[in-house]
N, C-alpha and C positions, 0 to 999 in steps of 0.2 A: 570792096563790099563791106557795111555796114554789120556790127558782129552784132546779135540782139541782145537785147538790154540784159536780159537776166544772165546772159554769159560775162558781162562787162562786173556786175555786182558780184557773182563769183567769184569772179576775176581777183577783185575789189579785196573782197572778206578775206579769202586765200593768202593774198599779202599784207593782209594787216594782222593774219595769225603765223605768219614767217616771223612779220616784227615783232609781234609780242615775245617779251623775254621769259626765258624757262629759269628753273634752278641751273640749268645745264646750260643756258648762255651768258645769264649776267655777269658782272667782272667776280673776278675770283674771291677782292676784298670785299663786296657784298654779301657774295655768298657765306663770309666764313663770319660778317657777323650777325649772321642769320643762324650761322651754326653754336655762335657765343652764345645771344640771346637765350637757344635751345638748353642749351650746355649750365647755364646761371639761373634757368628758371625755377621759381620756390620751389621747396620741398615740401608736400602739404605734411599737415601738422601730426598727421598718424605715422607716417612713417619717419619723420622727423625723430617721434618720440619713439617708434619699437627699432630703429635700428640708425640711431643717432651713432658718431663716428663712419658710417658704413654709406654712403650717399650715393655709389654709382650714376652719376650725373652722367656717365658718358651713355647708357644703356639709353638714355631718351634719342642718341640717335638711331641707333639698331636699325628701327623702321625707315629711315629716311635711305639707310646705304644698300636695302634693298629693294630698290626700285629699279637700280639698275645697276652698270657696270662703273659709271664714271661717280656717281654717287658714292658707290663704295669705296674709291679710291682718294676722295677730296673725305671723305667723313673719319676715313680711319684712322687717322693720328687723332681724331678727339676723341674719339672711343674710345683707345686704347689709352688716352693721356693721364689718364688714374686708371690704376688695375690692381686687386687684391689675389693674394693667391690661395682663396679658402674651394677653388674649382680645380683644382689641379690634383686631380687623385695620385696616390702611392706617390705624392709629394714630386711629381713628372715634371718639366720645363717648359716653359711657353717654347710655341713656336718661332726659332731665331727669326723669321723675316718682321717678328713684330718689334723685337726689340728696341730697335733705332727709333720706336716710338713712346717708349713711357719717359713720361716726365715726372710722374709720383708712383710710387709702388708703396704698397702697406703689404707687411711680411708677419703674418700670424697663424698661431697653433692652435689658435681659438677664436671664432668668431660671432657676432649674436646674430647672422643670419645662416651659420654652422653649426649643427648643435653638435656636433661628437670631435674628437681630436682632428686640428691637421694638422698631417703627415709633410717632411721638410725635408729634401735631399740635399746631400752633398752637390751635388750635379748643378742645382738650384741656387744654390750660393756660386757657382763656381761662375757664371751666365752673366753674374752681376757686372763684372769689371767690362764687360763687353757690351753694355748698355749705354750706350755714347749720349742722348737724350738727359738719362736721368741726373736728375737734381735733389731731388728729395724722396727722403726712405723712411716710413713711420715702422716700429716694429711693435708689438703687442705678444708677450709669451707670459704661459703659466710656469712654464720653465724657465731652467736660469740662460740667460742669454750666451747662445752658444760664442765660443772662441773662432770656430769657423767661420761665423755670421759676419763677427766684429771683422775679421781678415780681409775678406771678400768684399765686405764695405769700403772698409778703407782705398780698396786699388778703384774705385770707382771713380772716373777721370773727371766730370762734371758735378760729383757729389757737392752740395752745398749745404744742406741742412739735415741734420739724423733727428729725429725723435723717438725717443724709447719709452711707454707708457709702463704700466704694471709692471715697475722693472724689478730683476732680480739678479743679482750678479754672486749668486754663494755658491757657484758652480766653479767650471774649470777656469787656470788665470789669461786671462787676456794675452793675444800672441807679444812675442818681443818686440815685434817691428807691427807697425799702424799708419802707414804714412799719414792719412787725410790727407792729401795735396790740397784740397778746393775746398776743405769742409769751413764754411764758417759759422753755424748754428749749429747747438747740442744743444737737445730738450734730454733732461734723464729723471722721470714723476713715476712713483710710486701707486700714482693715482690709475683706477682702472675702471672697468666697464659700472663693476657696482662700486664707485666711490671707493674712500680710504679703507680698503677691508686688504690685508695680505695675511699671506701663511704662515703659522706660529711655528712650521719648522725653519725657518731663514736661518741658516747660520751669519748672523750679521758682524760679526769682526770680520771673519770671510772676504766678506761682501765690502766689507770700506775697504779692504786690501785689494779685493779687483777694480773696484771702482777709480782707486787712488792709480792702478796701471793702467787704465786707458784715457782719465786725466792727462799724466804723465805726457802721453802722444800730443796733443794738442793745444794743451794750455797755451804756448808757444803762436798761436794761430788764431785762434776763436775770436770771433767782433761779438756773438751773444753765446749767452751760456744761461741754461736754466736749468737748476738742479734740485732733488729735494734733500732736506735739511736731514732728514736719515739715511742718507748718503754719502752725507759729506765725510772725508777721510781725515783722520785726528790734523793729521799733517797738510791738509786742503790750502793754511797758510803758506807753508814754502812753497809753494807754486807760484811763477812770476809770470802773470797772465797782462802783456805789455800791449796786444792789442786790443783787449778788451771791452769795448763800448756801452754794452747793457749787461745785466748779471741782475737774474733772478733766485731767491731760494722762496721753496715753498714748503707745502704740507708743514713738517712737523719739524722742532728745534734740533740742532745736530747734540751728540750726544759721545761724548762729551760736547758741552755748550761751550760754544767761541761766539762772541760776541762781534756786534754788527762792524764796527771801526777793526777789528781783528780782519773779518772776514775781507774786507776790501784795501786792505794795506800794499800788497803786489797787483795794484790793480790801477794803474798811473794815467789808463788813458779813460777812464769807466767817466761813461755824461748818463747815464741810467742804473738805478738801480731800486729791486723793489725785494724787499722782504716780508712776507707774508705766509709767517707762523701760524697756525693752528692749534685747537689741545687736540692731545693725542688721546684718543677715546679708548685707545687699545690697550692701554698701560696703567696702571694705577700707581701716578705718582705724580705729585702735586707740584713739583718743578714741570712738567712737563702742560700743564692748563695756565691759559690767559690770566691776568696780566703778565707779559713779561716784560724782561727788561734789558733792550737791545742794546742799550751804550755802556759805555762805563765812565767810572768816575777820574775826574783831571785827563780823561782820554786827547788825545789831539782831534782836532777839527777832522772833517773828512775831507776829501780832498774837492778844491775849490771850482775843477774841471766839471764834476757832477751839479746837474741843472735841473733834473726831474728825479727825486725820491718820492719813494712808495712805503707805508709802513704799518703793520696792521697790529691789532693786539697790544699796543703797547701802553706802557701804565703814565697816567699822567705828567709825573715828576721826571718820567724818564731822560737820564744823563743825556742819551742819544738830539736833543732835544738843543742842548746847549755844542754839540760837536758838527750841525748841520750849517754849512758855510753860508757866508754870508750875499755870496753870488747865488744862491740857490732859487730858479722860478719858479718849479710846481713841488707842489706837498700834498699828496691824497695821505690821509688817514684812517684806515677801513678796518671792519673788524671783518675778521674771518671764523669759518666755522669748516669743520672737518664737512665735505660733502658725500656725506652715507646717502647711499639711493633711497628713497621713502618706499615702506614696506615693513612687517614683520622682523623684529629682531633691530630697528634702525635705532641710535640713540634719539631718544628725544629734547636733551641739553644741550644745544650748540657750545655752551660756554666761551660764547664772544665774551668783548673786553671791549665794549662798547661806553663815549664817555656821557654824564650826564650836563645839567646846565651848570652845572656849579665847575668839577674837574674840566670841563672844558674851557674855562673862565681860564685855569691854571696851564694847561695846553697853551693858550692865546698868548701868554707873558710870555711861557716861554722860548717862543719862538717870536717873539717881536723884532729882534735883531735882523728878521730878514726881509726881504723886499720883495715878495713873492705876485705872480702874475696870475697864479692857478693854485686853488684849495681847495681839495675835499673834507669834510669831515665827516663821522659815525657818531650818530648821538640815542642812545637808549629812550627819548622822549622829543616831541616834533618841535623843530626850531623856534624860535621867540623873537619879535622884535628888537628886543634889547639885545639880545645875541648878535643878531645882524649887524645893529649898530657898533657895536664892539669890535665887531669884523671890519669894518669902514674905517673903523679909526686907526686900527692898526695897520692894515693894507688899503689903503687909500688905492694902489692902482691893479688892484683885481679884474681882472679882464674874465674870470673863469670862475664861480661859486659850485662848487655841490655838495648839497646838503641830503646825507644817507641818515634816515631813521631805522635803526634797526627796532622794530615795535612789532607785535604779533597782534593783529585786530580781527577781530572777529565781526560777524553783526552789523547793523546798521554804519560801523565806523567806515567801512571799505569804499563810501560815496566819502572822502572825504573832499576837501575842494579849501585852496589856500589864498582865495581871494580876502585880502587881509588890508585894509588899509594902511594900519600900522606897520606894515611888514615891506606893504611897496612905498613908505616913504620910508622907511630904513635901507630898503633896496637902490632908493636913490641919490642915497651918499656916494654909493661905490660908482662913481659917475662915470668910468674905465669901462664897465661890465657889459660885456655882451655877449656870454652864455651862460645858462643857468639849468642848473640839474637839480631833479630833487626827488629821492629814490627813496620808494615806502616799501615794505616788507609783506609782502598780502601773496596770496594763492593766485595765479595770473589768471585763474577763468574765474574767480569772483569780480575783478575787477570792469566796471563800464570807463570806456573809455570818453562818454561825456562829461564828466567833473574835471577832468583832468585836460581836455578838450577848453572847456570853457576857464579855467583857470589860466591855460596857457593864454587864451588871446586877452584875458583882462591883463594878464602883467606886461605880454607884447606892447598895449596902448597905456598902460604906466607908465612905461621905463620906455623913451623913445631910441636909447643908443641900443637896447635890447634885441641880438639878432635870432636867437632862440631860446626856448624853453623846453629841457626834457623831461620826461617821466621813466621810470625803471619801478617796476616790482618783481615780484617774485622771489627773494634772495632766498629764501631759506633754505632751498636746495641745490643752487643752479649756480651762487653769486661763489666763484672760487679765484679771482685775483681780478683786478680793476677793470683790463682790458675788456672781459670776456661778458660783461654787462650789455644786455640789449636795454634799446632808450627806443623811445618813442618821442619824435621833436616834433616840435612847432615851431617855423621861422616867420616874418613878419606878412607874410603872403595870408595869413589866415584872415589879418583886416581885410581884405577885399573878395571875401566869402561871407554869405549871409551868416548873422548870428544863429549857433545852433540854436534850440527848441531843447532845452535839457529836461529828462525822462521826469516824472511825478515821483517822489520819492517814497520807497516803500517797505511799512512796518514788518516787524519780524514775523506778524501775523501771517503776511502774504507769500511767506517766504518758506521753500523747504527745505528739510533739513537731510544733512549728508552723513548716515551714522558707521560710514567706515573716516570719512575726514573727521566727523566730527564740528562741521560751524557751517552756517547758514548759507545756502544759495540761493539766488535771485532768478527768480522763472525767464 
């Protein structure tokens, strides 16, 4: 017998919603990059800004691991895969079954979504070596960095990178023994939640004397190392750091001052390295503000291994200048500025050391001797045709331009737009080039991103070997070492998008004013 129709369509539906795939049948690698996607998704821009450092990426899946029992079990190693311990009252230990899941851990006595102390047990540290997962360990204290902390780190089997922010070392001396077995990253910045602001009680000889013992443990091992310059320990050079690959100093000049060829002499295998000084706003003393002066004079070359130097603040004439090998391919030159949070009580003198069109003319010569693939430069006024061409003549096979203005504009200036005749047949000398940066200094929510839009696709159909164009603004609070610059790019794909419509430009009449900034905004 014949089953009737509408049993048959039942039928029918019923197994076509067995096939339908769940979260809970599709293959595993599906699922987990469905859990990535969730996991990398932005951060919008409010929370970005009240509790930047702090991102909890893994809480976006919470919801997904309670729906059920199998969800909660595929979910929870991304959950827990960054964890901070500003939750853990009277400083108590996470639960051991979670352990074998953190792959980062951030270890803080203070946090900006904390507002009162947190509490850190011995217990707490003791857990650490039992973390088979973990790889990386950021620490953030108002205190000096306990002796314990350091201990317990070190026995950590998998550890590969520590970073130490708002660091303080004028406490007790670091233990005698440190293995790091695995560590190959040490970040150790002075820098903290509000920018370069620390305690006027530091006992800072102390503090290079603890610093200089937990150096001691690792120098030996380290492929990168980033440290700030008021940390470094008088004796920083007898250390023979023979694996060494990249080496950063930041913040502020070490004190006593050892100079840059000083600072890299035990350092035989370094292909990276970026120095980028600051004035120190906290001191009043005129050795310690831009320009300075990284080389010295009759100094020996640096060593010829190194391919990408970094260098900021430095005075045009500078020695350093004639000691840069002659294998050398990238050269950024940036000026830097102490980054105090904006607010009440912040300086308002960055005191870069920023060059103009003429000492940058004297920059150019002096480094003609190299053959370089990639150059930034920092110029106090926006770049010039003739500059450009100068650039061409001397590096004919520049593959990498970027041109930073440090300029503070106000006003009608913030539409600027660098479609320039003059400037893209200067650009096509460098016949090699095909990426192109060029960072203005402005307040990031004055800027439209149409001028810069439309700039980018006339110089794309200029320059045909041209693979992008970027833009960066905002430095003046945010720009604190080269990497750490967001760009907005345009690559050749914008020719085949309709020409924007760019906005009608408009007077300061139409425009209101912001009387805690202080400069014009656009409705």
């Amino acid at each position: 017998m014949k089953r009737p129709c509408h049993r048959l369509l039942a039928s029918d539906q019923s197994a076509q919603l067995e096939a339908s795939p769940t979260l809970i049948t599709i293959p595993t690698d599906i699922l987990y990059i469905i859990f990535q996607m969730l996991y990398d998704a932005p951060i919008p821009p409010e929370d970005r800004e009240r509790f930047d450092y702090e991102s909890c990426r893994g809480s976006r899946l919470i919801p997904l691991s309670e729906t059920c029992r199998i969800m909660r079990a595929e979910s929870l190693p991304w959950i827990f895969r960054e964890v901070y311990n500003w939750r853990r009252e009277d400083g108590d230990v996470w639960p051991n079954t979670l352990w074998g899941l953190f792959v980062t851990l951030h270890i803080r006595d203070r946090a900006i979504r904390h507002p009162g102390h947190i509490p850190l047990s011995v217990d707490a540290y003791r857990a650490l070596p039992m973390m088979e997962a973990l790889t990386r360990v950021t620490v953030r204290f108002d205190a000096p960095v306990p002796p314990e902390l350091l201990a317990s780190l070190s026995l950590v089997p998998h550890l590969a990178l520590l970073e130490i922010h708002h660091a303080r070392f004028d406490g007790a001396p670091p233990p005698l023994s440190l293995p790091f077995a695995t560590l190959e990253t040490l970040v150790i910045s002075t820098l903290g939640f509000g920018g370069m602001v620390r305690k006027r009680n530091i006992d800072h000889s102390n503090e290079r004397r603890n610093v200089h013992g937990l150096l001691a443990h690792v120098c030996d091992t380290l492929s990168t190392l980033q440290i700030s310059g008021d940390l470094l320990p008088t004796d920083f050079i007898a250390f023979r750091w023979r694996r060494l690959r990249k080496f950063t100093v930041t913040e502020h000049t070490p004190t006593p001052y050892i100079s840059t060829p000083e600072l890299v002499s035990q350092m035989p295998a370094l292909r990276e390295l970026y120095v980028l000084f600051s004035a120190d706003l906290g001191r009043d003393e005129d050795e310690l503000y831009p320009p300075f002066r990284l080389g010295n004079l009759g100094g020996q070359p640096l060593s010829p291994l190194l391919t990408s130097i970094t260098l900021s603040n430095l005075e045009p004439a500078d020695p350093i200048f004639k000691q840069l090998p002659h294998t050398l391919e990238t050269l950024h030159l940036v000026a830097m500025q102490d980054p105090y949070a904006p607010g009440p009580g912040s300086p308002q003198d960055p005191r870069e050391a920023a060059f103009t069109l003429t000492t940058v003319l004297t920059v150019i010569d002096n480094i003609s001797h190299l053959d370089l693939s990639e150059l930034s430069l920092t110029l106090n006024v926006f770049a010039t045709a003739g500059l450009i061409h100068r650039i061409a003549t001397v590096f004919p096979r520049l593959r990498f331009l970027q041109l930073q203005h440090s300029i503070y504009c106000h006003g009608d200036e913030f539409c600027l737009d660098v479609r320039d005749n003059a400037i893209a047949d200067a650009l096509r000398r460098l016949r090699l080039l095909t990426d192109l940066r060029i960072s203005l200094d402005f307040e990031d929510r004055l800027i439209q991103e149409g001028p810069q839009a439309s700039a980018a696709r006339w110089l794309i159909q200029q320059l045909p070997g041209l693979r992008t164009v970027a833009f960066s603004w905002c430095q003046s609070w945010y720009f604190y070492g080269f990497e750490s610059v967001v760009w907005r790019t345009w690559d050749r794909s914008v020719l085949l998008r309709p020409v924007p419509v760019p906005p009608p430009p408009r007077s300061l009449s139409e425009q209101s004013w912001d009387e805690e900034e202080g400069i014009a905004i656009p409705y």
